[in-house]
C-alpha positions in Angstrom: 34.9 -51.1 -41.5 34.2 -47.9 -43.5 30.8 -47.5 -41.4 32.6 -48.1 -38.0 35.3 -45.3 -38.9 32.6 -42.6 -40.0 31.0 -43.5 -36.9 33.6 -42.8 -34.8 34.5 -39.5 -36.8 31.0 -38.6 -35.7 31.5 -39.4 -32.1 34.2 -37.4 -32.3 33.3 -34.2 -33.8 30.7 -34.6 -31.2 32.8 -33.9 -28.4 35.4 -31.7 -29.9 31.4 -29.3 -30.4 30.8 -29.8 -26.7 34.5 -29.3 -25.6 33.9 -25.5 -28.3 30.9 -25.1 -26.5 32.1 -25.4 -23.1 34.9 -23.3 -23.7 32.8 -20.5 -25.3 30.6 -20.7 -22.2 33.2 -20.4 -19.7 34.7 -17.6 -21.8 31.1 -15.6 -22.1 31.6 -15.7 -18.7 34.8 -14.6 -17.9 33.8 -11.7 -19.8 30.6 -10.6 -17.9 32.7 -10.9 -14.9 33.9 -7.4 -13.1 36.5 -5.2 -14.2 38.7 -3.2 -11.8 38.1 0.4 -11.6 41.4 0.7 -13.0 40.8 -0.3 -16.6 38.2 3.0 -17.0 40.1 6.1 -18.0 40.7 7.4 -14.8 42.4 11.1 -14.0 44.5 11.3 -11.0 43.7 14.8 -9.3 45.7 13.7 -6.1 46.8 11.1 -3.7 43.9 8.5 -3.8 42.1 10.8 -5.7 40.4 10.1 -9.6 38.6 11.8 -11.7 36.0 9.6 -14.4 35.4 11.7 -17.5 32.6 12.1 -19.7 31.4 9.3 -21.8 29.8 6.1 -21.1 31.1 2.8 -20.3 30.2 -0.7 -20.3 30.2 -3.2 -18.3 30.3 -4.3 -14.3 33.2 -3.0 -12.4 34.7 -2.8 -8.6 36.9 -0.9 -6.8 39.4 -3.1 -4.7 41.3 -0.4 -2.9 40.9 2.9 -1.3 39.9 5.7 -3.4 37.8 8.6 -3.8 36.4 8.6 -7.3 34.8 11.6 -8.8 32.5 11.8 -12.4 32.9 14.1 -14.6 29.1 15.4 -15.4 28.2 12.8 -18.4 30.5 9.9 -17.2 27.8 6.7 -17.2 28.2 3.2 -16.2 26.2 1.1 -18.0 26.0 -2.3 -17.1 24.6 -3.8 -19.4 21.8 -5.8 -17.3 23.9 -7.7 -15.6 25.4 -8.3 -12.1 26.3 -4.7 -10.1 27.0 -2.2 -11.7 29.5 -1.2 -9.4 31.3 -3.1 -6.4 32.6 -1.0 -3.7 35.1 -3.7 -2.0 37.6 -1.9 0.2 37.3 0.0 3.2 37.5 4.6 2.8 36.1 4.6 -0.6 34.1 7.5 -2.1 32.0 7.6 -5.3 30.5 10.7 -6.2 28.2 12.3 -8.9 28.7 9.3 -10.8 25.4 8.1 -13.3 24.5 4.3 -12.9 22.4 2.5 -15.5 20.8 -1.1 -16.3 22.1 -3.5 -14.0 20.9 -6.4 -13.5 17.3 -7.8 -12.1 17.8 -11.2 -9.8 17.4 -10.0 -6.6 18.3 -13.1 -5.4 21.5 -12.7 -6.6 21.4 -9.1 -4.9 22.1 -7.2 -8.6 22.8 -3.7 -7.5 23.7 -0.4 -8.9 25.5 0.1 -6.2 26.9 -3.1 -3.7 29.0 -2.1 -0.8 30.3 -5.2 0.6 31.2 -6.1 3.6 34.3 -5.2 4.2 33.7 -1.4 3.1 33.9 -0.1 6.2 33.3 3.8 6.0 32.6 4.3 2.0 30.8 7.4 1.1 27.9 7.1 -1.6 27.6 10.8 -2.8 25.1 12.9 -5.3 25.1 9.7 -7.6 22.4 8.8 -9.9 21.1 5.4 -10.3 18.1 4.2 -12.7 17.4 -0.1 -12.6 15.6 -2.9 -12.2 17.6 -4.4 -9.0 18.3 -2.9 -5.8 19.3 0.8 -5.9 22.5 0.9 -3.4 22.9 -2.3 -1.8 25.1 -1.9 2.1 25.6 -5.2 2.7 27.0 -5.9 6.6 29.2 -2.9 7.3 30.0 -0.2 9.6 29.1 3.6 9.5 28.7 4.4 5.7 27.4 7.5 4.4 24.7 7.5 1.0 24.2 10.9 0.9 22.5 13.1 -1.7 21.7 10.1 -4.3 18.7 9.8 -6.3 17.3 6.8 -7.7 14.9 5.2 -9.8 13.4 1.8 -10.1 12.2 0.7 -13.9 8.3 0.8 -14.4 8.4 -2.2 -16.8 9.1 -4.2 -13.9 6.4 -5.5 -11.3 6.5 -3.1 -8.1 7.1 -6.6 -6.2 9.8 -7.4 -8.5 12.0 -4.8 -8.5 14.7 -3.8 -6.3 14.3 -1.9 -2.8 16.5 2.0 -3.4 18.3 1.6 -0.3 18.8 -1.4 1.8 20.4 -1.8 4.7 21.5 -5.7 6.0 23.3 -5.5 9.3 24.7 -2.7 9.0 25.1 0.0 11.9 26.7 3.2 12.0 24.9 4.2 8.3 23.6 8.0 7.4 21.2 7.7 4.6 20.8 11.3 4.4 19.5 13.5 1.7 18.3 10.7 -1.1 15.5 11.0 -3.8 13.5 7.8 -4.6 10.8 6.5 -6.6 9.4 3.6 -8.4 11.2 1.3 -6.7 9.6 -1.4 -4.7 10.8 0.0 -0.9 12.6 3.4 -0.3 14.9 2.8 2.3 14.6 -1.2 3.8 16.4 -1.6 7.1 16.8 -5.7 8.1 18.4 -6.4 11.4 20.4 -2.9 11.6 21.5 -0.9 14.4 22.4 2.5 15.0 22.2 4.2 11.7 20.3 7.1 10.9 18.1 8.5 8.0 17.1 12.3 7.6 15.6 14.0 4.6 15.0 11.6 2.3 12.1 12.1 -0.1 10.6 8.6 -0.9 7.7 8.5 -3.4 5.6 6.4 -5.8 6.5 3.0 -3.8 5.4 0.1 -1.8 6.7 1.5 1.3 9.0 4.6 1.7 10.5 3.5 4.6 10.5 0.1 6.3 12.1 -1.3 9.7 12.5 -5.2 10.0 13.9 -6.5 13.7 16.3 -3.3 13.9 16.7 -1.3 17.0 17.8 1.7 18.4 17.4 4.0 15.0 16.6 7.7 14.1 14.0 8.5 11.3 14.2 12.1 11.1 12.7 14.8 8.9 12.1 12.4 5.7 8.7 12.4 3.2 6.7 9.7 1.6 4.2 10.5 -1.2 1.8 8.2 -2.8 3.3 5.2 -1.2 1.2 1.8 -0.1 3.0 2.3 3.2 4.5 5.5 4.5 6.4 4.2 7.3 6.2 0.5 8.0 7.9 -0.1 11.4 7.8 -3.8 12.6 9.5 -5.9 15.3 11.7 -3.5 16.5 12.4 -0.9 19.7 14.0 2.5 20.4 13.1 4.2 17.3 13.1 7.8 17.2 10.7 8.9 14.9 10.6 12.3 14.4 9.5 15.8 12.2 8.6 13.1 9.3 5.8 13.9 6.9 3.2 11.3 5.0 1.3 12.6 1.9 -1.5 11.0 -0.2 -0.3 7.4 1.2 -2.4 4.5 0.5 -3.2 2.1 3.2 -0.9 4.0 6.3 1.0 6.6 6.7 2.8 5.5 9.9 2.3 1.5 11.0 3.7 0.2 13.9 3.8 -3.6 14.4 5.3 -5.1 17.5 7.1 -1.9 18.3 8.1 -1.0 22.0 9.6 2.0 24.1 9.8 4.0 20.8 9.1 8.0 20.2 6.8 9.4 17.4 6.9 12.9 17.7 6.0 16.2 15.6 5.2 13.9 12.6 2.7 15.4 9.8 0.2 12.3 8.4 -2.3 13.8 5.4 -4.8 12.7 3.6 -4.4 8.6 4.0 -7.7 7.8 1.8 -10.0 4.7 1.6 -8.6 2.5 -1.6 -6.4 5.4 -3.3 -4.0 4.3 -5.8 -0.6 4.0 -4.8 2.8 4.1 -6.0 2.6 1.3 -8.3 -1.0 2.3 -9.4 -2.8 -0.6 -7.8 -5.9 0.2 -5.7 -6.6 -1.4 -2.4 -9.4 -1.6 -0.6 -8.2 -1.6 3.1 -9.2 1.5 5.5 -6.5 4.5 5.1 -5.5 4.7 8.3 -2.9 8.1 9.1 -1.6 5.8 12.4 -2.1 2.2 13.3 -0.7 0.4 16.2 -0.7 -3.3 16.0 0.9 -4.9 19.6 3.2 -2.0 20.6 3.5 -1.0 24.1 5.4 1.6 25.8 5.9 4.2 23.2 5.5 8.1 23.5 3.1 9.4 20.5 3.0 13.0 20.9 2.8 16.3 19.2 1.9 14.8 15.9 -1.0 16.0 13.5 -3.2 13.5 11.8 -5.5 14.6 9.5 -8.3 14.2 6.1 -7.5 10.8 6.1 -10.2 7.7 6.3 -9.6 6.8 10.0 -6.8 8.9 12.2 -5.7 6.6 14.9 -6.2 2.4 14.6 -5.1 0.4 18.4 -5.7 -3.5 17.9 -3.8 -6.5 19.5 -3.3 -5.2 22.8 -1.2 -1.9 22.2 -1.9 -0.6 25.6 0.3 1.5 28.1 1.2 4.0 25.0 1.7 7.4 25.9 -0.8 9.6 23.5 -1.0 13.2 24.6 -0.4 16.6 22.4 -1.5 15.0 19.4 -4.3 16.7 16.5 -7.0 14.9 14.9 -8.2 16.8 12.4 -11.3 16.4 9.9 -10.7 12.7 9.6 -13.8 10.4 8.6 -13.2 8.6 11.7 -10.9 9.9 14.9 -10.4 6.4 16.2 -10.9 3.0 16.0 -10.0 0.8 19.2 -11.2 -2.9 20.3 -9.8 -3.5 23.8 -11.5 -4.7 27.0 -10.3 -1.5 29.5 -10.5 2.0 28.9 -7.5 4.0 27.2 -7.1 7.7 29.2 -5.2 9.6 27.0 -4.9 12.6 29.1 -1.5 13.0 30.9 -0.6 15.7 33.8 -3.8 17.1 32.9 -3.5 17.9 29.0 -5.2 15.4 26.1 -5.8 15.7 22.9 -7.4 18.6 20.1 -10.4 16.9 18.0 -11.6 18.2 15.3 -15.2 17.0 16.4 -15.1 18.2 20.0 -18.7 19.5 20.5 -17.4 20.5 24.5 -16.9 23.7 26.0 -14.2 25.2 28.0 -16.1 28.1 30.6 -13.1 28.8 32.5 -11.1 29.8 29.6 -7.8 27.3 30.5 -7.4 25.9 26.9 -8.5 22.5 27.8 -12.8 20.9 27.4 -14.8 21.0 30.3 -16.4 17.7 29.3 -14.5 14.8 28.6 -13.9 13.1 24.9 -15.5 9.7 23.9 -14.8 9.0 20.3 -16.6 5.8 20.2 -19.3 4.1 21.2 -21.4 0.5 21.5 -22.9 1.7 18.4 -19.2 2.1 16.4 -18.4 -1.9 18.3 -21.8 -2.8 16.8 -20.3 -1.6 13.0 -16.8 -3.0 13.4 -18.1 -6.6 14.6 -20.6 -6.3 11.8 -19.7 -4.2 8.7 -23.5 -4.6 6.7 -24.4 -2.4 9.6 -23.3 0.2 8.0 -25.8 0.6 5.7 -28.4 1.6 8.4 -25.6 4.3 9.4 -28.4 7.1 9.0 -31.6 5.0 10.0 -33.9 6.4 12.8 -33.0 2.8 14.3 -29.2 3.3 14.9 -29.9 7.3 16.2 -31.6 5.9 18.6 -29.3 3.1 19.5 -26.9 6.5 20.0 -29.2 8.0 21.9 -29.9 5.6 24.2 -26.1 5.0 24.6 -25.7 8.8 25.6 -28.9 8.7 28.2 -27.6 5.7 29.9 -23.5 6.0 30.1 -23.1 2.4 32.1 -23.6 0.3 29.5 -21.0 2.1 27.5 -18.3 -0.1 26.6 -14.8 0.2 27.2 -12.8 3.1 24.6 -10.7 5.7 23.9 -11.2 8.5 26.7 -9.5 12.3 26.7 -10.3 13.9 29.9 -9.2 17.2 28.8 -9.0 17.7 25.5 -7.4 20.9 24.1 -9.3 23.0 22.7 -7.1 25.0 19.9 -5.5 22.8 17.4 -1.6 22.7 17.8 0.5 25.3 15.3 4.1 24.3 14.2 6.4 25.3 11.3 5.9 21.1 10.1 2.1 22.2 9.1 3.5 25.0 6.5 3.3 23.1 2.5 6.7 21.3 1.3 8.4 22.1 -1.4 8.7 19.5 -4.5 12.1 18.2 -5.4 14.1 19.5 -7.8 15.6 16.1 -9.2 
């Protein structure tokens, strides 16, 4: 009888741990959930308006109704790893010059420093500062917000493939991304399935990619920079993109790719030094071609005006990326001008104007700015080494000069290439060439 009573006291005590347990669990949790905005020490300065002061704070917190919220310089969130660090969740919200720290890391989860939600129509993301493992500012289904002037950092602890994008974008239309600083994050700016929003002057460095397009149409990518990125501009599945007065620096595999792109502008963009397995952002070396433009199944795009140069290979058509408009641009001191496997010939010559080539070996005798002699920058000899890349190691023999010359004294068994009927013969000026300055942040 005793032993059946102690038992049962056992039993018991057992559950009334779990029930503890439970309850401590549920609580933990309660707590890690968000706080209204409204807890913080907030200022009122006017109607709707609050002011944040100096000092830091703790914790994950959303704003649930319209307000413009200002920081004192000094005023940090810190969010202690967890969740966002701040939820924007009402429609004509502003945050500005606000400091944004340690949120959390499960990007499944979407941990942000920033996560405007969906029914934020309008919100204004201002001169803020954000340094974290998850996404930088997440805009997440909404209409015509503005992240302006914001710089961000991803955390270098953290895989380059683990960490959060800075900007993202997820069908949203109407956005300005305008003005940003970012680095060390996996993507700069990621735009999924997003139409209508435009990004200008961001500076996007030390990433994956700076910026990259995913199924979204009918945008404007305008005077932005990538440095030391895998990827400068990754721009797949999508059409009417304006892409223009951007400039690539010391990117890794591409400065500009396009992939299944179609009746899209490239114009006035700057793509230097793209080098053979450079280090990118994240430090890891690959050992693909740096190619300053590739073209991957894209038809019916106008690539002109823009200056490609000291990079591995300028100009990369594969996959049938035909009927493209190429005329105005420079290629300039690139190991190779271009690579192209096709069965017609491209002319890229249009009303009577090509293409300025570093390599041009024509003359012009009557003194009209455009060669006399046609440009052919490939040959069966170049088919030969792309079909067969041990080939290169005879690059220099006395067996592939002749195959060269050969090529050269009999012109019909040339394969179909690349041709410029009148290529110009003084390399394009424009204010885009002069250096950049470095950012301040």
């Amino acid at each position: 009888m005793i032993k059946a009573q102690a038992i049962d006291r056992l039993r018991r005590l057992r559950v009334n741990l779990w029930i503890m347990g439970t309850a401590l669990l549920f609580t933990g949790v309660a707590q890690a959930a968000p706080h209204a905005i409204t807890t913080l020490p907030l200022i009122a300065e006017g109607e709707g308006q609050w002011r944040l002061p100096a000092g830091e704070y703790h914790g994950q917190f959303t704003i649930d109704t319209s307000m413009q919220l200002r920081c004192e310089p000094g005023a940090v969130i810190h969010a202690q790893g967890q969740g966002n660090a701040l939820t924007i969740a009402s429609a004509n919200v502003a945050v500005e010059g606000c400091t944004l720290r340690d949120w959390g890391r499960d990007l499944t989860a979407l941990d942000s420093g920033i996560f405007i939600a969906s029914h934020a129509r309008d919100a204004v993301v201002r001169n803020n500062r954000l340094a974290g493992p998850g996404f930088g500012i997440w805009v997440d289904a909404t209409r015509d917000v503005s992240v302006i002037g914001n710089d961000i950092e991803g955390d270098t602890t953290v895989r380059s493939q683990d960490r959060g994008n800075a900007i993202h974008l997820y069908a949203v239309s109407g956005a300005r991304v305008i003005g940003n600083h970012a680095r060390h994050t996996r993507d700069g700016i990621y735009i999924d399935t997003s139409n209508g929003n435009r990004l200008e002057g961001n500076v996007l460095e030390d990433l994956r990619y700076g910026v990259h397009y995913m199924f979204s149409h009918d945008n404007q990518v305008i005077g932005n920079i990538t440095r030391r990125t895998r990827t400068g501009y990754a721009l797949m599945q999508s059409r009417q993109l304006t892409v223009i007065g951007n400039r690539s620096e010391q990117d890794e595999n591409y400065g500009i790719l396009m992939n299944y792109i179609t009746y899209s502008t490239l114009k006035d963009n700057v793509v230097v030094g793209v080098r053979h397995g450079s280090a990118g952002g994240d430090g890891m070396v690959s050992g693909a071609e740096g190619k300053a433009l590739f073209i991957y199944n894209s038809l019916f795009n106008a690539i002109e005006n823009n200056h490609f140069a000291d990079s591995t290979l300028g100009i990369h058509l594969t996959a049938g990326s035909e009927d493209n408009r190429i005329v105005g641009n420079a290629f300039v001191d690139n190991q190779q001008q271009v690579k192209y496997v096709a069965v017609r010939t491209q002319e890229w010559s249009v009303d009577g104007r090509g293409n300025y080539w570093s390599d041009y070996l024509g003359w012009d005798r009557d003194g009209d700015g455009l060669g006399d002699v046609a440009y052919e920058p490939n040959d069966n000899v170049d088919r030969l080494i792309w079909l067969y890349p041990q080939v290169r190691l005879l690059m220099n023999s006395p067996g592939i000069e002749l195959l060269r010359w050969v090529q050269r004294l009999f012109p019909v068994i040339k394969s179909p290439g690349v041709q410029d009927s009148h290529p110009l013969m003084q390399l394009p000026t424009r204010a885009l060439l002069a250096p950049l300055q470095e950012p301040t942040s």
